[in-house]
Every structure is written in C-alpha cells, then in structure tokens.
C-alpha positions in Angstrom: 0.0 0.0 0.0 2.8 2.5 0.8 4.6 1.7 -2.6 1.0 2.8 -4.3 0.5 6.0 -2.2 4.3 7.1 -2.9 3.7 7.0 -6.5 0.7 8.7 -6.5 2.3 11.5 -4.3 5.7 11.7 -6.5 4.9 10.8 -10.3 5.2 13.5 -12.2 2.8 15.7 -14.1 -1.1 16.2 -13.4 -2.2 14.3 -10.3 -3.2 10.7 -11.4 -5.3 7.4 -10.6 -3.5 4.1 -9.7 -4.9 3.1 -6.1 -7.5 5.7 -7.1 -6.9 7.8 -9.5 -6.1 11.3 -11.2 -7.1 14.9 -10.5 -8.3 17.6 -12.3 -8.5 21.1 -13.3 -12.2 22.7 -14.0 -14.2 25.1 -15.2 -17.8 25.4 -16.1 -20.3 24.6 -18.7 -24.1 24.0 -18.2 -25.6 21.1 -19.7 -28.1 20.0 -17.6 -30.7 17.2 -17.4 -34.4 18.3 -17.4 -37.2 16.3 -17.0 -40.6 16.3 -19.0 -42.3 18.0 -16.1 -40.2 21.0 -15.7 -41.5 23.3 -18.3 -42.6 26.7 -16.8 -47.0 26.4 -17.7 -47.5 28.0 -20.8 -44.5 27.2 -22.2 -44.9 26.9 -26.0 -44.8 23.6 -27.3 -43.3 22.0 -30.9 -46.9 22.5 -32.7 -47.1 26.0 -31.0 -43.3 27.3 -32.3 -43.9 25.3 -36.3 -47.6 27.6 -36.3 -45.9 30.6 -35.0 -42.7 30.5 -37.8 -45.2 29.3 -40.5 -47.1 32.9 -39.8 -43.4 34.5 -39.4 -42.8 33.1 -43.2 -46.0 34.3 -44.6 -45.0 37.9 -43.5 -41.5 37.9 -44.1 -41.0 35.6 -47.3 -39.3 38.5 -49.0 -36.8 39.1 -46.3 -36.4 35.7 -45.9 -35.1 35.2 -49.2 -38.7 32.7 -50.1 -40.1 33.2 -53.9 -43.0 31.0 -55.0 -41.5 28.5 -56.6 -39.9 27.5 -53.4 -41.1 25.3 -50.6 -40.2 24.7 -47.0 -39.7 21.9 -44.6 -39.0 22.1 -41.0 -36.2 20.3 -39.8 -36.2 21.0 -36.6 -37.3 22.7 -33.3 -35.6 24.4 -30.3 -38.0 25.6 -27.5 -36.0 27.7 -24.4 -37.3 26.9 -20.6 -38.2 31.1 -21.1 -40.7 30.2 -23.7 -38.2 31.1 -26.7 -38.8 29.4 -30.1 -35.9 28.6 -33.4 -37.4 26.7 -35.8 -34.8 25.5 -38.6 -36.0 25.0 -42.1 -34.4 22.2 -45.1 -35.3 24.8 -48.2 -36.4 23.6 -52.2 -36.5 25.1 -55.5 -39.3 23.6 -58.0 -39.2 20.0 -55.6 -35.2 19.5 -55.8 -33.4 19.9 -52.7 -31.7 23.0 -52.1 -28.0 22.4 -50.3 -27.0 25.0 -48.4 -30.9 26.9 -48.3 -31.5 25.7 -44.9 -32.4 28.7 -42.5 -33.1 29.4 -38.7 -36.1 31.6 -37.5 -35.6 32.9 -33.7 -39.0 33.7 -31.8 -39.7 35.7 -28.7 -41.8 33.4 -26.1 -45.0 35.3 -27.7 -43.8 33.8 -30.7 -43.1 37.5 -32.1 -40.1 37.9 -34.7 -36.5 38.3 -33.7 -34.2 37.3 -36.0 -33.2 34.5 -38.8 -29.9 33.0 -39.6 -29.9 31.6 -43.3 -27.3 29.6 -44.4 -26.8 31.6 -48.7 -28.4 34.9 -48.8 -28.1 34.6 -52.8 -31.3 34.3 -55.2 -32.4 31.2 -55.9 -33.5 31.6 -59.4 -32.4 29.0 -62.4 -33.8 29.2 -65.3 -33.9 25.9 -66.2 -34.1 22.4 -63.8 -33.2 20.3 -67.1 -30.0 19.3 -66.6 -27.1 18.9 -69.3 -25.2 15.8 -68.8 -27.0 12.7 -67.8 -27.3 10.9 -64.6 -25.6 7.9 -65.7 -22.3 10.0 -66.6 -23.1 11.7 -63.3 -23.0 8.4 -61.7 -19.7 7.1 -63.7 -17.7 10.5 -62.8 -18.7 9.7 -59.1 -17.6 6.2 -59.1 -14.1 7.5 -60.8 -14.0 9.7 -57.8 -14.9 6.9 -55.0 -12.0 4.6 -56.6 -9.4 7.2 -56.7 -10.0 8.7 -53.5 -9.3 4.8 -52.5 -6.8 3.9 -54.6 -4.5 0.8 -53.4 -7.9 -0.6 -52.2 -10.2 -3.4 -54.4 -13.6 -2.1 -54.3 -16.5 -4.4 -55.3 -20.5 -3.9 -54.9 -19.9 -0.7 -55.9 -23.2 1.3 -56.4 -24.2 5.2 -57.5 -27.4 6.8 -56.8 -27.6 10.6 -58.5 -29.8 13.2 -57.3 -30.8 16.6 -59.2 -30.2 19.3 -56.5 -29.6 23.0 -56.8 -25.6 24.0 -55.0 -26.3 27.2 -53.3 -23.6 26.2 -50.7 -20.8 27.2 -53.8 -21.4 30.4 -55.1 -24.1 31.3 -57.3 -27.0 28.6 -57.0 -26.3 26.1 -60.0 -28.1 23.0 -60.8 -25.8 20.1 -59.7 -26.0 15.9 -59.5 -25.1 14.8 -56.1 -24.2 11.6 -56.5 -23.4 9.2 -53.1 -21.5 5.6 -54.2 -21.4 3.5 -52.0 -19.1 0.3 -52.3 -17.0 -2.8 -49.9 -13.0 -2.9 -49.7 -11.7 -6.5 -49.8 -12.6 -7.1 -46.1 -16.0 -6.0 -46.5 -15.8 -2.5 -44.6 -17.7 -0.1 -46.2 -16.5 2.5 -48.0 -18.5 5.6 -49.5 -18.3 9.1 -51.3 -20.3 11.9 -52.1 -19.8 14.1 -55.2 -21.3 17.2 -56.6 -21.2 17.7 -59.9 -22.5 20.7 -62.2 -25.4 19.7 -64.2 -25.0 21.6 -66.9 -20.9 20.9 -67.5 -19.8 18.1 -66.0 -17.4 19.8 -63.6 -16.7 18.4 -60.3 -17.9 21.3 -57.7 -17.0 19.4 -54.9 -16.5 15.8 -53.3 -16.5 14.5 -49.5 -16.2 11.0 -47.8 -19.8 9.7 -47.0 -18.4 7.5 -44.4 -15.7 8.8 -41.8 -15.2 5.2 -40.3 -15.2 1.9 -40.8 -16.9 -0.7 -38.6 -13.8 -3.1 -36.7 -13.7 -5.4 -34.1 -10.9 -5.2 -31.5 -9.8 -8.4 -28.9 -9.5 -6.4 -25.8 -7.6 -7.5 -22.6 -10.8 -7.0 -20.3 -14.2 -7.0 -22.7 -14.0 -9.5 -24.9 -14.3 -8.5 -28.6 -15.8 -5.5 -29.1 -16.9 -3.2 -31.9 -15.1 0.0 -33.1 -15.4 2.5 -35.4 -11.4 3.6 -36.8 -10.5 5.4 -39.9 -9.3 4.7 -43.4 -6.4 6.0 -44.3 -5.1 4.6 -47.6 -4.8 1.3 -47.3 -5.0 0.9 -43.4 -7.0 2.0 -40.8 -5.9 4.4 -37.9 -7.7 4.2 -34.4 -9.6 7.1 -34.8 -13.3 7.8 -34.5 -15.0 10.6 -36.4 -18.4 9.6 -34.7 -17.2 10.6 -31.7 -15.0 13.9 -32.1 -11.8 12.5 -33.9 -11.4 10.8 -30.5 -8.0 8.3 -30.9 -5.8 6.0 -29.2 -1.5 6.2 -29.5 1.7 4.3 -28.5 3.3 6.0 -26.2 6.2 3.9 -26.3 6.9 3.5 -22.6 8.3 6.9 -22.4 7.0 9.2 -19.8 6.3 13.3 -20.1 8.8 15.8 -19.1 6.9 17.9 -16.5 8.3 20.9 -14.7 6.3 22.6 -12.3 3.2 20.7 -13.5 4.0 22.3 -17.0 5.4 19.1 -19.3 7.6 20.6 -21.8 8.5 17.4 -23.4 5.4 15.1 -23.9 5.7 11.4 -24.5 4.3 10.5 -28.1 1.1 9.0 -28.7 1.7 7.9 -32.4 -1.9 6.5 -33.8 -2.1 3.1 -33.7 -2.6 1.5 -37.2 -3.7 -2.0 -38.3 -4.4 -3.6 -42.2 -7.6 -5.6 -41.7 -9.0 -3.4 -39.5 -9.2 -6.3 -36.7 -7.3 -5.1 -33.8 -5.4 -7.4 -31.2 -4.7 -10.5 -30.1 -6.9 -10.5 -26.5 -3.5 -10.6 -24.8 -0.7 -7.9 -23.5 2.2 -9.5 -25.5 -0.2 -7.2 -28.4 0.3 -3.8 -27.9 -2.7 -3.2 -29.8 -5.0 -5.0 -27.3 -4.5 -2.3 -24.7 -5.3 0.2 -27.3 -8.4 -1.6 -28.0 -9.7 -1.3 -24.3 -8.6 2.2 -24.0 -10.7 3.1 -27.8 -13.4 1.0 -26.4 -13.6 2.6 -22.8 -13.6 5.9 -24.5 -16.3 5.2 -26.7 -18.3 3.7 -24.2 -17.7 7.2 -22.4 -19.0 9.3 -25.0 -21.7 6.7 -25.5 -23.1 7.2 -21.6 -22.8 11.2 -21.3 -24.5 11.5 -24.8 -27.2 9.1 -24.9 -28.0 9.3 -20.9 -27.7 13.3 -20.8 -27.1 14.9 -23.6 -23.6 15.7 -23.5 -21.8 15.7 -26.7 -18.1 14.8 -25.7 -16.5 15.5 -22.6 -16.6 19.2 -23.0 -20.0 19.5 -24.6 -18.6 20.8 -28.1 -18.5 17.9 -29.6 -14.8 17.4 -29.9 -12.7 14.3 -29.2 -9.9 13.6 -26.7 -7.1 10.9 -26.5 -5.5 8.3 -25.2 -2.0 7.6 -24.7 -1.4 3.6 -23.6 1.8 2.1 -23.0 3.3 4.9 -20.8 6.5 4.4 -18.7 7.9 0.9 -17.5 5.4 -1.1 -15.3 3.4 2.2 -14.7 1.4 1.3 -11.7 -1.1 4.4 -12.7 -3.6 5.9 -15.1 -4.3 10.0 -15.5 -6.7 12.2 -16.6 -4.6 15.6 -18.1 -6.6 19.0 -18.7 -3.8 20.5 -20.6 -3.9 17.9 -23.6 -7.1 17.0 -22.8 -6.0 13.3 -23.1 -6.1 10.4 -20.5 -2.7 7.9 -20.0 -2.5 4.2 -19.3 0.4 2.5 -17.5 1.3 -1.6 -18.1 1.4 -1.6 -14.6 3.5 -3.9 -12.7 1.9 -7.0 -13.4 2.1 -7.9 -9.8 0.3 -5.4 -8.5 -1.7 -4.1 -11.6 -2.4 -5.0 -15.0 -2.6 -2.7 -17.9 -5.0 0.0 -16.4 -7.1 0.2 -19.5 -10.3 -1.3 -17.7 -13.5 0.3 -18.7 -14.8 1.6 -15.4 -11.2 3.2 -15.1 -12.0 4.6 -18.8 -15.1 6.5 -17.5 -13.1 7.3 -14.5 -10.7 9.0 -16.2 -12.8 11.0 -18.8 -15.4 11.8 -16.2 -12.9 13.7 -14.2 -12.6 15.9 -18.0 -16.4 16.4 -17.2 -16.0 17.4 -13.5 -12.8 19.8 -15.0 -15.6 21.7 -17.4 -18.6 22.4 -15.1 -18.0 22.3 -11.6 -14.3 23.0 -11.0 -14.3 20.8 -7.8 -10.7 22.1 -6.2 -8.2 18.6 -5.8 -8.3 19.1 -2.1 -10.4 19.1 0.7 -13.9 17.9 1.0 -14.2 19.1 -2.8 -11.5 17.2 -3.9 -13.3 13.9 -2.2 -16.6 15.0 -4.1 -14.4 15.2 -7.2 -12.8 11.8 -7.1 -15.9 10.3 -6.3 -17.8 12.3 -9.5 -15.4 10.0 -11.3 -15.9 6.8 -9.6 -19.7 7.7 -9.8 -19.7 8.0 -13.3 -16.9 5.0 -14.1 -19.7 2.9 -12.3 -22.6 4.3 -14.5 -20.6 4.1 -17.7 -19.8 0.4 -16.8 -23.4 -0.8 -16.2 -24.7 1.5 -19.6 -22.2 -0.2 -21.3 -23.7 -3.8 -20.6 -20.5 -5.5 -21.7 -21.5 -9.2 -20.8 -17.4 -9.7 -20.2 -17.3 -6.8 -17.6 -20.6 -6.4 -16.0 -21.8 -3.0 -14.4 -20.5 -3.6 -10.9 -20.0 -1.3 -7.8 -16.4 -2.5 -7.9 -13.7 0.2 -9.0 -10.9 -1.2 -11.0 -11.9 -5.2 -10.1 -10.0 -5.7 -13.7 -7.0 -4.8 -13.2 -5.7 -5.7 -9.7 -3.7 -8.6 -9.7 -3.1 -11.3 -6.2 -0.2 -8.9 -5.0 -2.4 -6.1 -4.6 -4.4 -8.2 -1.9 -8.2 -7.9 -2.5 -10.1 -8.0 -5.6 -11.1 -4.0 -6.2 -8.9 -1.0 -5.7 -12.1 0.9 -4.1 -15.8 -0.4 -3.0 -18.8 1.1 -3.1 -21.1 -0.2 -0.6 -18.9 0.3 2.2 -15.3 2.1 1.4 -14.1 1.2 4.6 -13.2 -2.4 3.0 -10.1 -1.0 1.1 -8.7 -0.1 4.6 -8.2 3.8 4.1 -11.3 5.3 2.7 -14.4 6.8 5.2 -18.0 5.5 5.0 -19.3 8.4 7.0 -18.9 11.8 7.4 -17.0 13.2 10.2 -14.7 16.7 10.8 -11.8 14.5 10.1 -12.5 13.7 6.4 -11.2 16.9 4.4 -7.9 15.8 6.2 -7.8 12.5 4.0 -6.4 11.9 1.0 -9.1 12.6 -1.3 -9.2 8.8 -2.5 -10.3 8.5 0.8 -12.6 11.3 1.5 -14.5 9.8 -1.9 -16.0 6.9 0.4 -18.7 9.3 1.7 -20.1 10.3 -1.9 -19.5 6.7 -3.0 -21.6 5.5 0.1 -24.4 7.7 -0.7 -24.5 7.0 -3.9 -24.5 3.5 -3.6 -27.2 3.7 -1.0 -29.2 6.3 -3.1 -29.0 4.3 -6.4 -29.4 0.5 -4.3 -30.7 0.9 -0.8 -28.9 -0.2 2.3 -28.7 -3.9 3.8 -27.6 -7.1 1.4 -28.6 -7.3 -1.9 -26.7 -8.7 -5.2 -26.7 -7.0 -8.4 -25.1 -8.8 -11.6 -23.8 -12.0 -9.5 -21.9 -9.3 -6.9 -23.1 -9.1 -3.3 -23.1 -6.1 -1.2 -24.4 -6.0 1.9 -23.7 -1.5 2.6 -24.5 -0.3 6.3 -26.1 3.1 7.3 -24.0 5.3 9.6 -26.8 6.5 11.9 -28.7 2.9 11.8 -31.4 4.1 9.2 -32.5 1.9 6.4 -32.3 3.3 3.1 -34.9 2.4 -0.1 -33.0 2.7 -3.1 -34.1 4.7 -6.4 -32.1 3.1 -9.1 -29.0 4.2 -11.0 -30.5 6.0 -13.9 -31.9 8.8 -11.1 -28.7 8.5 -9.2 -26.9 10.0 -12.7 -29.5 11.8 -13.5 -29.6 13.9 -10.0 -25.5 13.7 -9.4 -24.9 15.0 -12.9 -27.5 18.0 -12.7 -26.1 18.6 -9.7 -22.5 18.8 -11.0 -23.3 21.1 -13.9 -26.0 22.9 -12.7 -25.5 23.6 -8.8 -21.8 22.9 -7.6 -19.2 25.1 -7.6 -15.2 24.2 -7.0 -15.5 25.2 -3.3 -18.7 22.4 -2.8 -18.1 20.7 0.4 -20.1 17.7 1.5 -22.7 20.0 2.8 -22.9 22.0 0.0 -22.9 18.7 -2.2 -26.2 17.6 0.2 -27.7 20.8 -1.2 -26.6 20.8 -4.8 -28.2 17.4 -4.9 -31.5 18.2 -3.2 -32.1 21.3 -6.0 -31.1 18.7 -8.6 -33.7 16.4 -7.3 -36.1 19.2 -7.1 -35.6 20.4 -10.4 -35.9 17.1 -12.0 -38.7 15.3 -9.7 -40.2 18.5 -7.4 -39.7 19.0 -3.8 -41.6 16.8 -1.6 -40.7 13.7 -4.4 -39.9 10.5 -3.7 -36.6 11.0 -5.1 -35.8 14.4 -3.1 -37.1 12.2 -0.1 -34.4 9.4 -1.1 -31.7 11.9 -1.7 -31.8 13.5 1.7 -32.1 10.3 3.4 -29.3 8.6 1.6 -27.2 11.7 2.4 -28.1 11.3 6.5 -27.4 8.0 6.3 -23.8 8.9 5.5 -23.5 11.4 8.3 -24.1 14.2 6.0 -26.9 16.7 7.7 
C-alpha cells in the first residue's frame, strides 16, 4: 500500500489514478438534465413554435429570401425553458433539394419575430431544372472519384445513386448531381463518397467521404471482442473515430512526459495506432494493440453514456474528441486524466500489482474527471476534492453498467479488472462500504477533508450507492453487497439512472469548486427538485441517503 501511495504523491505531471486515481482542473459549462415535467405552464410547445414560424414566413417571405416557386420543410425545433422558439427549415426550388438553403427563424416566447440565420443569402432563381449531362455519366464521374480517392484498395458492390439538387452552398446557386456511391473494400468494410457535380458541364464542384469510419472489431484484454469505429487512411485504418469527435488511441512507447512545475515541456508521443484488416489485437498484452483496443473501447463507451443518458456531446460539450495515450513508462502502476492535452494515459502496470490499467470503469473514471474539470471545477483538495474523485468513480460505475459488456458487467467495484493477487483484495475501491479498502471513510465526520481525497470519496460513493441501491444485502449482476447506514437508518434505493441523472445536474448545474459535503447535500437536493419537485420521492431518497452517510 505505501509503494502505491508514494507513486501517487511523486509521479510527475497532473495528479493521477493508480490506487484511485487522477485529479483535475475545472471550469464550467451548463448542460443540464431536465425532466418532462419541468417546463414553466405555458410554455410553447413543438406544434405552438412550427404555427408561429409558418405565420413569421408568410409575413416575411421577401426578407427571408422565399419566392414562389420554393417550398419549405421544417427540420427542426428548439423551444428555451423562457418560452423562446428557433425553428430550422431544409429549403427547395421547383421540388429539388436546395443544399446549403436551410435557415433558422428565432422567436420571442409570444412567438413575435426576432431574427433569422440563413445559411446563402443569394437568389435562388435557375432558369432551367433540365440538366445537361445525364445521370448515368453523373453516376460514372462519381464512381471515378470513389475509386481514386481509395486507390490501393479493391472495391466491389460498388453502387451510384444521382440526385438533381440545386448548390447554393458554392457560389451562385447552380443545378448540380449529387451523387453518393457507396461500395465494400476487400474485407468488406464499407466505404462511401459523395460528389457534386454541375449539371449543366460536367465539372466536379466538390466531393466529401460519405463515411468517416469503418466498422472493426478489437480483442480487448478486459471486454472481450468489441466493436469500433477507426479510420481509413489509404490502405489501413488508424484508431480514430470521427463519430465521436476524432477521439483516438497512440503508443506511447513507454516513455514518460517531461513535466516541470506541472507544465510538461517534453510530452511522451502518442503515435496513432494502425492495423491492415481493421481487426485489432490478439486478447493478450504480449499485443500492444489489445490495450489500445480497451482504451478506444472505454472511450467510446464514455462518450456513448454522457450522450445518450444526458445529452452531452463529448467531454466538454462541443462535440470534440480527446485521446488516449497507452503504454506509458515501464510497469506504470497508474492511469491519469490531463486538462492541458485534454488526453487520458495508461500504465502496463507492474503486473504484480496491476495490469494494464485500461479497464472500462477506469476509462469513464478517467474522462469523467474531463467532465468534473468543465462544469464544476471541484478544487483537488479538501472535502471538494473527495466530491471530485468520487464524481469520477460515480460516473466509471454508471458508464460500466450502460455499457452492458456481458465480459465486464456493471458492478460497484472500481478497477476489479485490473488488480492482480499482490495487490491483496479484488477492487482498488468499493462502493457499498469504502471502509473495506482499509483507508477510505464511509461516514462523514470533521476528520475527512484531512484525508487523502481517494479516501474522503468513500462518503459520496456510500451515498451514492445507497441512493441508487438501498442499504442492507442485496446482489446485483452475480456481486453481493451488503452496505451499512451510519446512523442505523435503512435506506430504499431509487435506481442508478436517477442517481446519474440527479448527481450530474447537480455537478453542472449547482456545484461550484468550493462544494463541500454539505454544500454537495444541497446541490443534490435542488437537482432532485428540479428534476422530480420537492416533496418527491426521489428528493425524499436523496436527503435520506445523504443522512445516512452522516451528512446533515
């Protein structure tokens, strides 16, 4: 244990994971979870903002940039908590698709005029829709274009589907083809390519892959094989995901950063991994790509939870990627989260102690401290800092369970995967009652902001548990628990889609970096408020959970 704790005090660079893992730097962003019942009565609905911007249309048509022979289709609809309405149009001339004549109108909350963003301001006027040159040698210029843009590749299935569209996206509007092929590589990956051609003389106005990733499998250390989504890149693929943000995993090639004053001035390299058939690893560490493939797959899984569960589109909320670096140092007993690169790092570890800490509850541990670093800033010390290692371990949990990897079930075990027999129990941290790793507290007392803060975590992780499971013995996925209440209470748990849904509103909405476990009480109460009313059974469960854990 003292061999762990000195290398999470010493190693270099941003504060890291091993025993329990990294630190942070925040900010904050507000993305927050609302529930169907929190719209203010009154509140315009979908039906209400589409009527008011079809009136809007009628008045304004000429300002707008609308003529007759053009039609309208609403695409979709944005309605603010204060009642304000942006209604987004798809835009044709004479039936044929106009690229690039999409347009936004912005609505008071009386569904009064305020504004419109339009994507061309140009007429759209042709006078003529018959077009020039034929589909067919549309369709053949396009399929030229899909097998040079792949060239080195054999491409068979190969299809081509032309539209008639009018470009208003590249200068003055202009009849055009679009044509999207769409064909297989030798493996059977997909491949795919849109072109725009001019109608009327066969010029190529413009041409862009229709498919940013293939569909792979990886053989990971810890999850079985699982499915990725990489990148073509002549003939290979790289490790790269343009579904989610360009996110990738490198070598680092067991070299460590150069840090100086928490300022690394010499980073180790994370060169992209690459593979031929687009089937990555072998299942075992004597790969180097299998570790890569857990670390891709953890990410992914990441993303998958904070978008699909709430709303969140990447770690920051705009949508772009991060990366991981695997392989760092020699028998690297750790894993980190790093604001300044926005990037998370995997050790081998020891293979004593630790495996390669690329398990997938580790994965969301690591990117959820990202999240914690954009919205609520919780400061790496203190009471805070314990609410801020637990966010992590919180959301590691939750990304592990939405996952539903039958090879690593959802547990409320942290890190179960990748402690070996010399580390002497079977999880680096527990969730039902933190006590069992020897260190951390599973109630409150005056005494915990003087903990290490992978200590001070047991009291969030002990509500949480409670608040998402109820106290007493229970099993959940083949692992028992059996977690105890501080002040002898029982505790009636309300499942661990409200727990994320009330801990992450709370994060982004209602903590700030100075929350203490007080002030965390209270930023979870007015999350379970906001999503379920005062008075609900969930507020109810929330402020008993939090008693239970000594926090009053």
């Amino acid at each position: 244990m003292s061999r762990i704790r000195q290398i999470r005090q010493h190693a270099p660079g941003p504060r890291r994971l091993a025993t329990a893992t990294v630190a942070v730097t925040t900010a904050t962003l507000l993305t927050a979870v609302i529930s169907p019942t929190a719209d203010a009565v009154g509140r315009p609905t979908r039906a209400t903002a589409i009527e008011n911007a079809a009136s809007v249309l009628l008045e304004r048509a000429a300002a707008l940039g609308l003529t007759a022979p053009q039609g309208t289709k609403v695409r979709d609809v944005v309605v603010d908590r204060d009642g304000a309405q942006h209604v987004r149009y798809d835009r044709t001339y004479r039936q044929l698709p106009v690229l690039g004549g999409d347009f936004v109108v912005h609505l008071a909350s009386d569904g009064s005029y305020r504004g419109a963003d339009r994507a061309t301001r140009d007429a759209i006027s042709l006078a003529s829709i018959t077009p020039e040159l034929s589909a067919s040698k549309a369709a053949g210029l396009a399929v030229n274009a899909l097998r040079v843009a792949n060239a080195g590749r054999t491409l068979k299935k190969v299809t081509a589907r032309p539209r008639l569209v009018v470009d208003a996206l590249h200068g003055a509007p202009k009849l055009a083809w679009r044509t999207d092929t769409v064909a297989q590589d030798s493996l059977g990956n997909p491949v795919a390519r849109t072109v725009l051609t001019d109608a009327r003389t066969g010029a190529r106005i413009d041409a862009w892959d229709a498919i940013e990733t293939a569909t792979g499998d990886g053989r990971s250390l810890y999850g079985g094989t699982v499915p990725l989504q990489t990148t073509g890149s002549g003939s290979t693929y790289q490790l790269k995901d343009a579904t989610r943000g360009n996110t990738y995993t490198g070598d680092a090639a067991n070299k460590t950063d150069l840090c100086v004053v928490g300022i690394c001035v010499n980073r180790a390299p994370a060169t992209v991994f690459t593979d031929a058939d687009n089937h990555w690893g072998t299942g075992t560490a004597s790969d180097r790509a299998s570790a890569a493939v857990d670390a891709q797959y953890g990410t992914d899984q990441t993303w998958d939870y904070y978008k699909d569960v709430h709303g969140r589109n990447g770690i920051a909320g705009d949508g772009k990627g991060s990366y991981n670096r695997v392989h760092y140092g020699a028998a690297y007993n750790n894993a980190f989260w790093d604001d300044s690169c926005f990037c998370m790092t995997y050790g081998d570890g020891d293979g004593a102690t630790f495996g390669p800490l690329v398990s997938l509850d580790v994965a969301g541990h690591e990117m959820s401290h990202g999240v914690t670093s954009k919205t609520a800033a919780l400061t790496y010390s203190g009471e805070s800092g314990g609410l801020n290692e637990a966010t992590s371990d919180i959301f590691g949990t939750l990304v592990e369970f939405h996952a539903g990897n039958a090879q690593d079930p959802g547990d409320y075990l942290i890190g179960e995967k990748i402690v070996r027999s010399g580390f002497g129990r079977d999880a680096l941290r527990y969730m039902d009652k933190p006590s069992k790793d020897g260190n951390s507290a599973d109630c409150w007392s005056g005494s915990v902001a003087d903990l290490d803060v992978h200590y001070s975590s047991g009291v969030a992780n002990h509500f949480a548990f409670l608040l998402a499971e109820g106290s007493g013995a229970r099993t959940v996925n083949g692992v028992g628990y059996n977690s105890p209440t501080c002040d002898g209470s029982t505790v009636a748990g309300i499942g661990r889609d409200k727990l994320g849904a009330i801990w992450y509103r709370a994060l982004t909405v209602h903590m700030t970096s100075s929350t203490n476990y007080a002030g965390a009480r209270t930023a979870t109460l007015n999350a379970a408020k906001d999503l379920y009313g005062a008075g609900s059974t969930e507020y109810d469960a929330v402020a008993a959970a939090w008693s239970a854990v000594g926090v009053r």
